[in-house]
Every structure is written in structure tokens, then in C-alpha cells.
C-alpha positions as CSV (number, residue, x, y, z in Angstrom):
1,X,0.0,121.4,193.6
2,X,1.1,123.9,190.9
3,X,-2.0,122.7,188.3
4,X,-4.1,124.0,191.3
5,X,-3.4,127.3,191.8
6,X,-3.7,127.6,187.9
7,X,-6.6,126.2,187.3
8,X,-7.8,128.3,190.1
9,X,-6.6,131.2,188.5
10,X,-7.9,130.7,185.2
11,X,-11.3,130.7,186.7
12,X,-10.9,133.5,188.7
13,X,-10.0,135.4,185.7
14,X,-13.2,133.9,183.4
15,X,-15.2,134.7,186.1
16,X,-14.3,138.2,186.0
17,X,-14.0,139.0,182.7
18,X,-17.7,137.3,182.3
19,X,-18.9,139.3,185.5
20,X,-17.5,142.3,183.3
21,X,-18.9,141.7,180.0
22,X,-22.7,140.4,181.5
23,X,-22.6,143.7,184.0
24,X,-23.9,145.9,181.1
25,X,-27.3,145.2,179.3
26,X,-26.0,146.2,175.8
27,X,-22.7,144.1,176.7
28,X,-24.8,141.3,177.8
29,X,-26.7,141.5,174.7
30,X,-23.9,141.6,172.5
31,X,-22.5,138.4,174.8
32,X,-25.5,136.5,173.3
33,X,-26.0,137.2,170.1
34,X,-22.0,136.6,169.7
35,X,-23.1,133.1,171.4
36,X,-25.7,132.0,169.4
37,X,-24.0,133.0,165.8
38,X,-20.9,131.0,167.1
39,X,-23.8,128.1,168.2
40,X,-25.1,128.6,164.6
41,X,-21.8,127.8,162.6
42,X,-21.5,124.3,165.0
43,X,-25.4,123.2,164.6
44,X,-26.9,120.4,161.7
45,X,-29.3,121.5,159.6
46,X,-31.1,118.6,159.5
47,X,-33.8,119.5,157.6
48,X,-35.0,119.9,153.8
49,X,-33.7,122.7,152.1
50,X,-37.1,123.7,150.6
51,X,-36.6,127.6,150.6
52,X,-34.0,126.5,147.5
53,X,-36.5,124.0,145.9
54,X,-37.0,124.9,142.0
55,X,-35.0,128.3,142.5
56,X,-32.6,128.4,139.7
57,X,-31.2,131.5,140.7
58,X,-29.2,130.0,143.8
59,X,-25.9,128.7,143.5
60,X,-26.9,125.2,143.6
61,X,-25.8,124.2,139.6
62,X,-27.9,120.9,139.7
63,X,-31.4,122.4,140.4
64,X,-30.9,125.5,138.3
65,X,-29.9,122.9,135.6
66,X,-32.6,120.7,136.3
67,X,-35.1,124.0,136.3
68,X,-33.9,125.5,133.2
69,X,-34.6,121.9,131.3
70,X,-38.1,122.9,132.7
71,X,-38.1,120.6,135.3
72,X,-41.0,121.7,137.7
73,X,-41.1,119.2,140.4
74,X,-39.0,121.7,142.6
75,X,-41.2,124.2,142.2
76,X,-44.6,123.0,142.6
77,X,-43.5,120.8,145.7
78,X,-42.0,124.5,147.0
79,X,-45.6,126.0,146.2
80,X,-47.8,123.1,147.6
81,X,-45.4,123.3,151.1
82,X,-46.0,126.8,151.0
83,X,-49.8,126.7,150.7
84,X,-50.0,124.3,153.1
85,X,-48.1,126.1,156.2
86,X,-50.7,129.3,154.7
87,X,-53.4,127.3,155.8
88,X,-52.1,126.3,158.8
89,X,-51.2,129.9,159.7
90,X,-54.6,131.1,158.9
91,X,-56.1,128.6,160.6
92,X,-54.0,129.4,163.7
93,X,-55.2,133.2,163.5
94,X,-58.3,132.5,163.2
């Protein structure tokens, strides 16, 4: 009976501290972005890491080793995936 009346309470309170904090457009806001940086941290990245593809610069030892040996399959696959989504953005604008 006790686990009740606290479980009843606890969501009484969330309740009203979200009525609270969603009441005010710039609070709201804040609620979100808050929201989707803590969503960020939790999600896979499931996909390739092409923006660090033959970048030697990043902190990524084995492809700025592989780079500075003068590697370039890193960055011509990073420059032929680049033209490519070009061409598909010009040819969306168009």
C-alpha cells in the first residue's frame, strides 16, 4: 500500500517539475537540446568514419602513420566520396 502512495508521488512531482521546465519556450528549448546531447553520448555510430580518412592531423596514430609513409588510399577514397555527394547535391539543386 505504502509503494503506492510513492510511486504516486514521484510522479506527481516529475510531472510538475516537467510542467515547470516545458512552461517556458527558452526553458523548453534548453529541455531539448539537453535531451538530444545526453541521446548523443548513448547512440552507435554506425557508420564509416570518412571525415578522418587520410587526415594525419587527427589523433588517430595508425592513419597519420600510414599517411606520412605516403599512403594515399585514405585520401583519395575521402576525395572521390566527396565528389560524389557534390554531384549529388548539384544535381539535387538543380
Amino acid at each position: 500500500m505504502k509503494k503506492r502512495w510513492i510511486f504516486t508521488a514521484v510522479g506527481a512531482a516529475t510531472s510538475g517539475v516537467a510542467a515547470y521546465l516545458l512552461k517556458d519556450e527558452t526553458k523548453r528549448q534548453q529541455v531539448v537540446d539537453k535531451a538530444k546531447s545526453i541521446q548523443g553520448k548513448f547512440s552507435k555510430k554506425e557508420d564509416m568514419p570518412i571525415e578522418e580518412a587520410g587526415n594525419p592531423e587527427l589523433a588517430d596514430s595508425e592513419n597519420a602513420k600510414m599517411v606520412s609513409e605516403g599512403s594515399q588510399f585514405g585520401v583519395q577514397y575521402y576525395n572521390d566520396l566527396t565528389e560524389k555527394e557534390r554531384e549529388i547535391i548539384e544535381k539535387s539543386n538543380s
